[in-house]
C-alpha positions as CSV (number, residue, x, y, z in Angstrom):
1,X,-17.0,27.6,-22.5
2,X,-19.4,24.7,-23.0
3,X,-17.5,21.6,-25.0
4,X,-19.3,20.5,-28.4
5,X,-21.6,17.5,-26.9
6,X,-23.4,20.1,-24.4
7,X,-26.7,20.9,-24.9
8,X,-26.9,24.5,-25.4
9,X,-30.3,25.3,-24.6
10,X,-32.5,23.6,-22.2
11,X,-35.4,24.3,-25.1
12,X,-32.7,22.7,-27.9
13,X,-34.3,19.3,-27.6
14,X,-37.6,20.4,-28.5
15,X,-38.8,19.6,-31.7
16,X,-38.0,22.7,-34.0
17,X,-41.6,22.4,-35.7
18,X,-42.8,23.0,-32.5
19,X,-40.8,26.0,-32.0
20,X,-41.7,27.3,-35.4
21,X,-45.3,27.3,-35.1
22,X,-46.0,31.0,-36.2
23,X,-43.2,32.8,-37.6
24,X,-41.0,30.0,-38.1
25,X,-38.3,31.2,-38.9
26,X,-34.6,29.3,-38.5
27,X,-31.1,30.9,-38.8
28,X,-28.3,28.6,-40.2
29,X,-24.9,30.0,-39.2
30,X,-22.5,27.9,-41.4
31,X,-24.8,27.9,-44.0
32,X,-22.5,27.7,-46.9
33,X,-21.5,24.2,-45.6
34,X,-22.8,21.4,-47.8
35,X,-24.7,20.1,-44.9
36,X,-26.4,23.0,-44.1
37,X,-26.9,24.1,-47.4
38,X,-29.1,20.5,-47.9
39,X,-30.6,21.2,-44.4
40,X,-31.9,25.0,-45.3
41,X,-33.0,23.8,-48.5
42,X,-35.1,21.3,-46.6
43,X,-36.9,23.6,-44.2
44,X,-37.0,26.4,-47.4
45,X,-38.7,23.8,-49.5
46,X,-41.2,22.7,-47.1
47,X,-42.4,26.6,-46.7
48,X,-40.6,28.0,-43.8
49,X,-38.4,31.5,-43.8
50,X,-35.1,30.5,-43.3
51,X,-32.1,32.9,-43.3
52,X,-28.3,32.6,-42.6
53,X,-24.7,33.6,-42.2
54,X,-21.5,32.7,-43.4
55,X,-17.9,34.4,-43.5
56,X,-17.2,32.4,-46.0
57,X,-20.1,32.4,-48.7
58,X,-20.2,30.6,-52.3
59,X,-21.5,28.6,-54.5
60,X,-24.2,27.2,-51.9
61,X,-25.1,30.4,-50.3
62,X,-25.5,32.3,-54.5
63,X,-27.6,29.2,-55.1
64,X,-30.0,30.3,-51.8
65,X,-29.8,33.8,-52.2
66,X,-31.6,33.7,-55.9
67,X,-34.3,31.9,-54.1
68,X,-35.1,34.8,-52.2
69,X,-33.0,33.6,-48.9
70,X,-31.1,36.5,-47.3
71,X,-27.7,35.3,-46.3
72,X,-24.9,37.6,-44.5
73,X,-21.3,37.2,-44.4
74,X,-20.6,37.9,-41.5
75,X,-21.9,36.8,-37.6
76,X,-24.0,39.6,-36.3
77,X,-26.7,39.9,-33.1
78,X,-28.7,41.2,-35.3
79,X,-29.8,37.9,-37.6
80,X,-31.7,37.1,-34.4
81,X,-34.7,39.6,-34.6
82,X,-37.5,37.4,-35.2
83,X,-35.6,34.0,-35.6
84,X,-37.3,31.3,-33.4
85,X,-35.0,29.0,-33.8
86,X,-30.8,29.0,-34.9
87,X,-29.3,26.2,-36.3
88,X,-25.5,26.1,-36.0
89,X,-22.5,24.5,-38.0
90,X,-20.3,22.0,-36.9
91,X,-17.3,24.9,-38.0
92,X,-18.7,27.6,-35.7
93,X,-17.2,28.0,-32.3
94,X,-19.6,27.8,-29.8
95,X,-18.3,31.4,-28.0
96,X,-19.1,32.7,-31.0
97,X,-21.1,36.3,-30.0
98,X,-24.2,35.1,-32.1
99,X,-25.3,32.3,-30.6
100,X,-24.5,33.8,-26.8
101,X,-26.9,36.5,-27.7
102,X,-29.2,33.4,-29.1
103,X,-28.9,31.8,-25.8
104,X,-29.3,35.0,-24.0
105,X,-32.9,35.6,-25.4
106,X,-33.4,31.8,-25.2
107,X,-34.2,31.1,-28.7
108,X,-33.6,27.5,-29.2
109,X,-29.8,26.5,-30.9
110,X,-29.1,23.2,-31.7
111,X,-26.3,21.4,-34.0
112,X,-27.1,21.2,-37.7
113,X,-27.4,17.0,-36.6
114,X,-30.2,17.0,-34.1
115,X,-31.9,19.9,-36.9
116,X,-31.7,17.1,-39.5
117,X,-32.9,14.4,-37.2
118,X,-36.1,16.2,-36.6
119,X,-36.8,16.9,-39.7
120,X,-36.7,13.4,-41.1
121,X,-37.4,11.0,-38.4
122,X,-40.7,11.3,-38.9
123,X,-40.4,9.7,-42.0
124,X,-39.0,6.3,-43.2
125,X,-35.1,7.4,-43.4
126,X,-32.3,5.4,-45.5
127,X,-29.1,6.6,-43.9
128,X,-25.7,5.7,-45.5
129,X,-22.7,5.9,-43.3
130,X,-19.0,4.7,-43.9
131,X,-16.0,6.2,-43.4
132,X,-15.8,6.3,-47.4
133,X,-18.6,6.7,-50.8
134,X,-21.0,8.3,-48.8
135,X,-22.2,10.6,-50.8
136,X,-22.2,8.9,-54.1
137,X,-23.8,5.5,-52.4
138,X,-26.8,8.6,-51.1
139,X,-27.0,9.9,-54.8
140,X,-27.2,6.4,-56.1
141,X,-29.7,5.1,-53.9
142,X,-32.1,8.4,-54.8
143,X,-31.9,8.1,-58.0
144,X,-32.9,4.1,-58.3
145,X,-35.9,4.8,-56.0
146,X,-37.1,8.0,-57.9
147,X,-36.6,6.1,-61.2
148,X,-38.9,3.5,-59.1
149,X,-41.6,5.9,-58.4
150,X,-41.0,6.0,-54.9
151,X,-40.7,10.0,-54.4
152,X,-37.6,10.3,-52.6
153,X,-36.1,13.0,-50.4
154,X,-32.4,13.1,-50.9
155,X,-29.9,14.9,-48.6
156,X,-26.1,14.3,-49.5
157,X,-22.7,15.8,-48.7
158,X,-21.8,16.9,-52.0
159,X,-23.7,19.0,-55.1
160,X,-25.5,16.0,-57.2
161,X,-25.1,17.1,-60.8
162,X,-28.8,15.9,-62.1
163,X,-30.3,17.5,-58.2
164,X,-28.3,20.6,-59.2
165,X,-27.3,20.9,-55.5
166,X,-27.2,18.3,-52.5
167,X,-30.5,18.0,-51.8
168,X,-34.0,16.8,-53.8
169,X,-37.0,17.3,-52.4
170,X,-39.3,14.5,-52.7
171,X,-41.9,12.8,-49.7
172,X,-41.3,11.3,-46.6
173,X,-38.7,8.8,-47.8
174,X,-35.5,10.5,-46.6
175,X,-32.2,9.2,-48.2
176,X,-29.6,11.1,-45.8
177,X,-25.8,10.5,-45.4
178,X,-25.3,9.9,-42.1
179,X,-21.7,11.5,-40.9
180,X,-20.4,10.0,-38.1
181,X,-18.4,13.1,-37.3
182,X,-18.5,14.8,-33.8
183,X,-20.8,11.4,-34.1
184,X,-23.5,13.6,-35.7
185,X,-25.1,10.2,-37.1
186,X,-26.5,9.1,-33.8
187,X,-29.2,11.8,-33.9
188,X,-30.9,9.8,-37.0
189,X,-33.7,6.8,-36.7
190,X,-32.6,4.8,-39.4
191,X,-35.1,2.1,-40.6
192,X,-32.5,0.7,-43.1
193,X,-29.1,1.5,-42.3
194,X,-26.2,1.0,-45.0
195,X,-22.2,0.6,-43.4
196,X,-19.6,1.2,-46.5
197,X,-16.4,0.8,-44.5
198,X,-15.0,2.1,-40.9
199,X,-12.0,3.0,-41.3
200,X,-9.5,5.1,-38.7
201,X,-10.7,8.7,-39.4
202,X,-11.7,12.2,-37.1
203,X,-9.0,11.3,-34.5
204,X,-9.2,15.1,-33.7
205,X,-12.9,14.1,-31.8
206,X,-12.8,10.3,-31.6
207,X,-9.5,9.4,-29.4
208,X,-8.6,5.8,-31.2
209,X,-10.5,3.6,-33.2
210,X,-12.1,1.9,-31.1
211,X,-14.6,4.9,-29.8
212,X,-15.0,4.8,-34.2
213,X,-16.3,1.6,-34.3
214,X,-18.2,1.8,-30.9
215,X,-20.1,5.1,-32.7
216,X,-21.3,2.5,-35.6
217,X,-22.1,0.2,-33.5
218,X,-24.2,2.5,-31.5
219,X,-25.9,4.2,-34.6
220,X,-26.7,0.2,-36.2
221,X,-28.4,-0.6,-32.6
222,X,-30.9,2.6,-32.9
223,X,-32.0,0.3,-36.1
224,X,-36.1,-1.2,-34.8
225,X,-36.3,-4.9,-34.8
226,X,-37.8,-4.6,-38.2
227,X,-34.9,-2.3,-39.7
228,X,-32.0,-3.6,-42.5
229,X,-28.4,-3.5,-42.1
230,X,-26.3,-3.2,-45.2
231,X,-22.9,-3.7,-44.6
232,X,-19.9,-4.0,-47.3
233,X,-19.0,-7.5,-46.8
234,X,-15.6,-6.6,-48.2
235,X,-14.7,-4.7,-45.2
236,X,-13.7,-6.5,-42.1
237,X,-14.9,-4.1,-39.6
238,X,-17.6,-2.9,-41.5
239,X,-18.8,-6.4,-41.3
240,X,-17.8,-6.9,-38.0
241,X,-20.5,-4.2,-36.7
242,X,-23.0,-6.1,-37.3
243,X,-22.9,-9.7,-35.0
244,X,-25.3,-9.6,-32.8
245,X,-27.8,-7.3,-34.1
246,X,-31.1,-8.9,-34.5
247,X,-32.1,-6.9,-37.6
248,X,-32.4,-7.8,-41.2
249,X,-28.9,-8.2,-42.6
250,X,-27.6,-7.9,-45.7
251,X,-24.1,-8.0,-46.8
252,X,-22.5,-6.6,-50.5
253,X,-19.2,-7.1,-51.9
254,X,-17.0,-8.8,-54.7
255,X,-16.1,-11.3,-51.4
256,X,-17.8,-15.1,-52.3
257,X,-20.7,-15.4,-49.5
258,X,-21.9,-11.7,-50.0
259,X,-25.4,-12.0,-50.5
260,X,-25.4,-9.4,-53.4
261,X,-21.9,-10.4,-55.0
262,X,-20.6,-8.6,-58.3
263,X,-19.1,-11.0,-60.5
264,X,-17.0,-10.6,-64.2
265,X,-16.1,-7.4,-63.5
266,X,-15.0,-5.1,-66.2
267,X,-13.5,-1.7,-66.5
268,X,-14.9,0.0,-69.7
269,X,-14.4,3.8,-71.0
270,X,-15.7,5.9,-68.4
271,X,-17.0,2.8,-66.1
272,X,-17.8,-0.4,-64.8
273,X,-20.0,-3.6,-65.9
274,X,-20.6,-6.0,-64.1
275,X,-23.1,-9.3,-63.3
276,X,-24.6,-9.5,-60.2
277,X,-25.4,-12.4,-58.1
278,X,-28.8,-12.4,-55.3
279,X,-28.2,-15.1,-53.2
280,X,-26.5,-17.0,-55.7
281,X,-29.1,-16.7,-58.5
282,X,-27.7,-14.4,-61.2
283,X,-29.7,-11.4,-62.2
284,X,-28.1,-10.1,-65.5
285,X,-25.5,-7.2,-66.2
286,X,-25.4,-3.6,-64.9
287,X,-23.4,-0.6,-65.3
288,X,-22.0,2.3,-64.0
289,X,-21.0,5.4,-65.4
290,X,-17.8,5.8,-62.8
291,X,-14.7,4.7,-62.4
292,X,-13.2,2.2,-60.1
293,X,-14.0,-0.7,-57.9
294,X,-14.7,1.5,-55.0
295,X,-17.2,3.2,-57.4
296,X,-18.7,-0.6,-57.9
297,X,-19.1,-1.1,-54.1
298,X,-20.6,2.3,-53.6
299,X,-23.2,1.0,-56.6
300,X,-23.4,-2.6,-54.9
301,X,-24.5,-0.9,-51.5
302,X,-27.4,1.2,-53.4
303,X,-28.5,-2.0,-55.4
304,X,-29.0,-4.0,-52.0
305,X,-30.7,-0.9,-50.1
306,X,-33.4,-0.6,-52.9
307,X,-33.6,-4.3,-53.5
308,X,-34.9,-3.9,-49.2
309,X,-37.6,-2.0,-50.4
310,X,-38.8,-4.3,-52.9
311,X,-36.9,-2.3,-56.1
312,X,-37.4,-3.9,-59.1
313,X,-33.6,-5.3,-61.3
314,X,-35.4,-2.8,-64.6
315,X,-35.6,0.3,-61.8
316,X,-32.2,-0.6,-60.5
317,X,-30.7,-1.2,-64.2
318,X,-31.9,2.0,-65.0
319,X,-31.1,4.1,-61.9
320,X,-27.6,3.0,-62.1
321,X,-27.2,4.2,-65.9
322,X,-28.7,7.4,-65.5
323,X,-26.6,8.5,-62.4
324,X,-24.1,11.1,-64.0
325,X,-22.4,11.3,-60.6
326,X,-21.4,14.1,-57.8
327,X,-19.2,16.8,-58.2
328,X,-16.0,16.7,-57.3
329,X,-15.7,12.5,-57.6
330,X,-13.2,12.2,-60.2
331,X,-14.9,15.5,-62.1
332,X,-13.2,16.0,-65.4
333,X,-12.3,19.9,-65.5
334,X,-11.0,20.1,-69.0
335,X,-9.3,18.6,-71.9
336,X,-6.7,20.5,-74.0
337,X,-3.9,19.6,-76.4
338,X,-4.2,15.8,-75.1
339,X,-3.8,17.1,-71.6
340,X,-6.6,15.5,-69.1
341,X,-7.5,17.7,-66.0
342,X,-9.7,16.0,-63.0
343,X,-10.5,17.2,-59.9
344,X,-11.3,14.7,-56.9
345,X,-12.7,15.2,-53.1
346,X,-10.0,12.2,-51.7
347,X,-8.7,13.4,-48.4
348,X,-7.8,10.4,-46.7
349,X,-5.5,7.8,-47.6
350,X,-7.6,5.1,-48.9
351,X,-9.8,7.6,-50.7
352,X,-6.4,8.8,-52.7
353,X,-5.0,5.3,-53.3
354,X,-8.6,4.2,-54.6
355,X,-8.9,7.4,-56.8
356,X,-5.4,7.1,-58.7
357,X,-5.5,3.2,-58.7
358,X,-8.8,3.9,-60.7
359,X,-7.2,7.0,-62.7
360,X,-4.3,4.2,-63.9
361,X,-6.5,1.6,-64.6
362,X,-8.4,4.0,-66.4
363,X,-5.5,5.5,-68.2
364,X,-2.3,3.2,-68.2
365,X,-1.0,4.7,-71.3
366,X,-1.1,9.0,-69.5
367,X,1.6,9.9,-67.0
368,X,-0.2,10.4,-63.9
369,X,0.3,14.1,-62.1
370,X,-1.8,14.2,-58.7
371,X,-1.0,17.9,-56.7
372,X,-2.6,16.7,-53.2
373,X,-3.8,19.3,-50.6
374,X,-3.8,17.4,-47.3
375,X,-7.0,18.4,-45.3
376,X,-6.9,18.7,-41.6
377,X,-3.7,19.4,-39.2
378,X,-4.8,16.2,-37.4
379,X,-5.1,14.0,-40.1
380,X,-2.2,15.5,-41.4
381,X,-0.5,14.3,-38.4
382,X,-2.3,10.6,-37.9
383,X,-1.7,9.8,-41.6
384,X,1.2,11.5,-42.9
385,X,3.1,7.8,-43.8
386,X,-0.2,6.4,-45.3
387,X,-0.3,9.4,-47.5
388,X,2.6,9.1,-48.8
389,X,2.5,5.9,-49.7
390,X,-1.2,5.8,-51.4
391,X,0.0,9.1,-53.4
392,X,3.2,6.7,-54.5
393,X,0.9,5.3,-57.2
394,X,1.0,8.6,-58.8
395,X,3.9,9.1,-61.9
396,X,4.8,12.6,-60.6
397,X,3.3,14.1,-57.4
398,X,3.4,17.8,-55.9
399,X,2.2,18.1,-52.3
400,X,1.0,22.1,-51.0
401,X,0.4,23.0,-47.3
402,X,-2.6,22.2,-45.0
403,X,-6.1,23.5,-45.5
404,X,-6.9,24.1,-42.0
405,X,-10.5,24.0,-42.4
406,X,-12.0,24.0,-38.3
407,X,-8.8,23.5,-36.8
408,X,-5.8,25.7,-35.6
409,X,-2.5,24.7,-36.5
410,X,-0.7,21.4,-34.5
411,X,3.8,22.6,-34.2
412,X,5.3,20.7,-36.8
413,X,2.2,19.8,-38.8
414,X,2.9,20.7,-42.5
415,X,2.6,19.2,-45.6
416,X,5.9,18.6,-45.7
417,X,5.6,15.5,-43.3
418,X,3.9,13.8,-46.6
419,X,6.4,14.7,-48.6
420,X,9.4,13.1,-46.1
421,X,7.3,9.6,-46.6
422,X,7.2,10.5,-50.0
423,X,11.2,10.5,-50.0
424,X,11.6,7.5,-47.4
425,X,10.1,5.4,-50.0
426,X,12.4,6.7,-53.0
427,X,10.2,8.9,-54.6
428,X,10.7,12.5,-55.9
429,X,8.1,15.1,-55.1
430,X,7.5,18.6,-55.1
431,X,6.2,20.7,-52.3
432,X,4.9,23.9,-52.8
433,X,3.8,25.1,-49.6
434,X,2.0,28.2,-51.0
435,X,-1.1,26.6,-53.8
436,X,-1.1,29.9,-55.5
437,X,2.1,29.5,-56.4
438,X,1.1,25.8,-58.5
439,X,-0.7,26.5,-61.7
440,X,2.4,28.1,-63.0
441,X,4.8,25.5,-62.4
442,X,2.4,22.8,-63.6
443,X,1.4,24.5,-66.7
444,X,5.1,24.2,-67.7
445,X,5.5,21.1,-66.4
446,X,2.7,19.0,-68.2
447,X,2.9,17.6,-71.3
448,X,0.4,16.2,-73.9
449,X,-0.9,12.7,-73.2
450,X,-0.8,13.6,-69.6
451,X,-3.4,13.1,-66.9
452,X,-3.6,15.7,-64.1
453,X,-5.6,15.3,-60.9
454,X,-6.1,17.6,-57.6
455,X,-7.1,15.7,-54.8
456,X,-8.7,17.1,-51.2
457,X,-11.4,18.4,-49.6
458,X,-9.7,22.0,-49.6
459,X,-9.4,24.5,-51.5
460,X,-7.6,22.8,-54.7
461,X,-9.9,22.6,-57.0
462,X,-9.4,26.0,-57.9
463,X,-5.6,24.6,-59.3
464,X,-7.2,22.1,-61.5
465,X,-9.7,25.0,-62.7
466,X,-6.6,27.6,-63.1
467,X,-4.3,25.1,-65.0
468,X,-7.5,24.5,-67.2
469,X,-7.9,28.3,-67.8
470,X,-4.0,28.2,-68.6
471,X,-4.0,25.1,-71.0
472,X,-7.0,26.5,-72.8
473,X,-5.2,30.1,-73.4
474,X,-2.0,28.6,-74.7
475,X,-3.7,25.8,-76.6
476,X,-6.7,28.2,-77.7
477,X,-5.3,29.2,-81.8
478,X,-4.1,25.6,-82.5
């Protein structure tokens, strides 16, 4: 079976516009994926049939289907009637009967990464990588250059709440997040290219940490002489990437020396204000509407990127008021007899430790109550200590099994290897291994003036929604 960095078709390189003259037609299996969902909206929008298969359709693949896209739910041979060109998910197995028969009757198949990089590299492309914020730092951006007037294309990782999806269509400005998954990212042509943070993450396809940073270093050197770097200058590594690339460079950060520095910080109800400094020359107060300081960096890094493109500080002050954030980043879910419910898309350990640090800063006086769904067998398995420790900031913690998303299961890889940490560091938590199992014992366990948060990039979510259903039918005749 061919490995996931081999070209699957000889044609696969071709451009798919090429391939689509006449019927053009393109088949996304994995369409329900937030990725492909963006990258079907993209070729749908721009007038070409698109159609697409999931086994496991939802919101993303409803959304499609009421614009006239036919989407199955299951793999079948027969998608492929007229289909000139297939598209495939990261989360598909390559021996997967579908694309063989693609392959067979050499109709072009290509990863969803190499689809996206034709389609945009044509244009002038933003991308924003980082091992963290990505998709907020992509929503933010789009929104200060459409408030500007500058028509932009946005395609993000996670449903926008004013795009009403991930993706907006708009010219050939392409604001993309750039994943650096299965190092997906190095099929984009950046002409400004912003660097959140690298940290240790998708051990299960890079081997160390090393072949991470070598990946942003690679995608940073596909930048032309004329490109922008942005890089977090809070970040050591993220700032490290950057030596020795003779590009424009511009660093962000709360760190003196950043070039666009946030100064007198201050947490308010439901965000941040802040001054900023350009090059030492102090250019007022902003504000977000979201919480925390890694919130403020992601805002930092779209400031700088639009300030590249000559943004004005009104477009930018503006842009960064109106953004009314992505789903799943610190969503509140309900509110009911004092009880607070948030759902959040953390699934590694600095993404938790940032998301409750903000949640306590937010709310010092509620008893925190995070139920975490680690994501991944592997990063289960690389991170099991630092999760433990960054869900420690938590008052009362609950833990449930793996969401094994693309990956079989590693022996002795459960959630319970978070929970051990947990109890090494003198903590009490709970582990439930089966999730259904949680809305019922949270919904006696919380109390009013509580906060309660799910966090991961699973399947949790529907807890937070199920305890909200609960608190609203106990709580509904008072």
């Amino acid at each position: 079976m061919m490995d996931a960095h081999t070209v699957m078709n000889p044609e696969s390189s071709l451009s798919l516009a090429d391939k689509n003259q006449g019927s053009n037609h393109t088949h996304f299996m994995g369409i329900e994926g937030a990725g492909m969902f963006a990258l079907a909206e993209l070729f749908r929008q721009r007038g070409e049939i698109v159609t697409g298969c999931d086994v496991a359709p939802g919101e993303n693949s409803e959304q499609l289907r009421s614009a006239g896209v036919e989407i199955s739910g299951k793999h079948d041979t027969s998608h492929l009637s007229d289909a000139t060109s297939v598209v495939v998910s990261s989360a598909v197995p390559w021996g997967t009967k579908e694309i063989q028969e693609a392959l067979t009757r050499g109709i072009p198949v290509i990863k969803r990464a190499e689809a996206l990089g034709q389609c945009v590299n044509h244009g002038q492309v933003l991308a924003v990588s980082g091992t963290h914020g990505k998709t907020t730092t992509t929503a933010m951006v789009t929104e200060i250059l459409d408030i500007a007037g500058m028509n932009p294309t946005g395609v993000a990782g996670g449903h926008v709440f004013s795009w009403g999806g991930n993706f907006l269509m708009g010219g050939d400005l392409y604001v993309v997040e750039a994943d650096e998954y299965d190092r997906s990212f190095l099929e984009l042509q950046p002409n400004i290219a912003i660097v959140t943070n690298i940290e240790p993450d998708h051990l299960d396809c890079y081997h160390h940490f090393d072949e991470v940073i070598s990946a942003f270093i690679q995608f940073l050197e596909s930048l032309p002489p004329e490109g922008t770097a942005v890089v977090c200058a809070d970040d050591r590594v993220a700032s490290s990437v950057v030596h020795g690339l003779q590009v424009q460079k511009i660093s962000y950060g709360l760190s003196p020396g950043s070039e666009l520095r946030a100064t007198e910080v201050r947490q308010i109800d439901g965000g941040v204000e802040f001054s900023l400094l350009e090059r030492g020359i102090n250019c007022g107060s902003f504000k977000i509407n979201s919480l925390g300081l890694h919130n403020l960096l992601n805002s930092l890094a779209a400031v700088a990127s639009s300030r590249s493109l000559g943004v004005s500080w009104e477009s930018i002050r503006e842009g960064l008021n109106s953004f009314g954030g992505v789903k799943r980043r610190f969503e509140t879910i309900g509110f009911h007899k004092d009880i607070l419910v948030i759902d959040d898309y953390a699934h590694h350990p600095s993404e938790v430790l940032a998301t409750l640090t903000a949640a306590k800063t937010a709310y010092p006086s509620r008893r925190l109550v995070a139920a975490f769904q680690p994501h991944l067998f592997s990063r289960t398995r690389d991170f099991a200590t630092d999760f433990g420790e960054s869900l420690c900031v938590a008052d009362e913690i609950w833990v449930t099994d793996v969401f094994a998303s693309r990956e079989d299961p590693i022996e002795g890889v459960t959630g319970e290897l978070i929970t051990c940490h947990i109890e090494k560091l003198g903590r009490m938590v709970r582990y439930t291994a089966d999730m259904n199992e949680l809305p019922g014992q949270l919904i006696e366990f919380l109390e009013p003036s509580d906060l309660f948060m799910t966090l991961g990039a699973g399947s949790i979510r529907q807890v937070s929604e199920e305890v909200e259903l609960l608190l609203r039918e106990r709580y509904s005749s008072e």
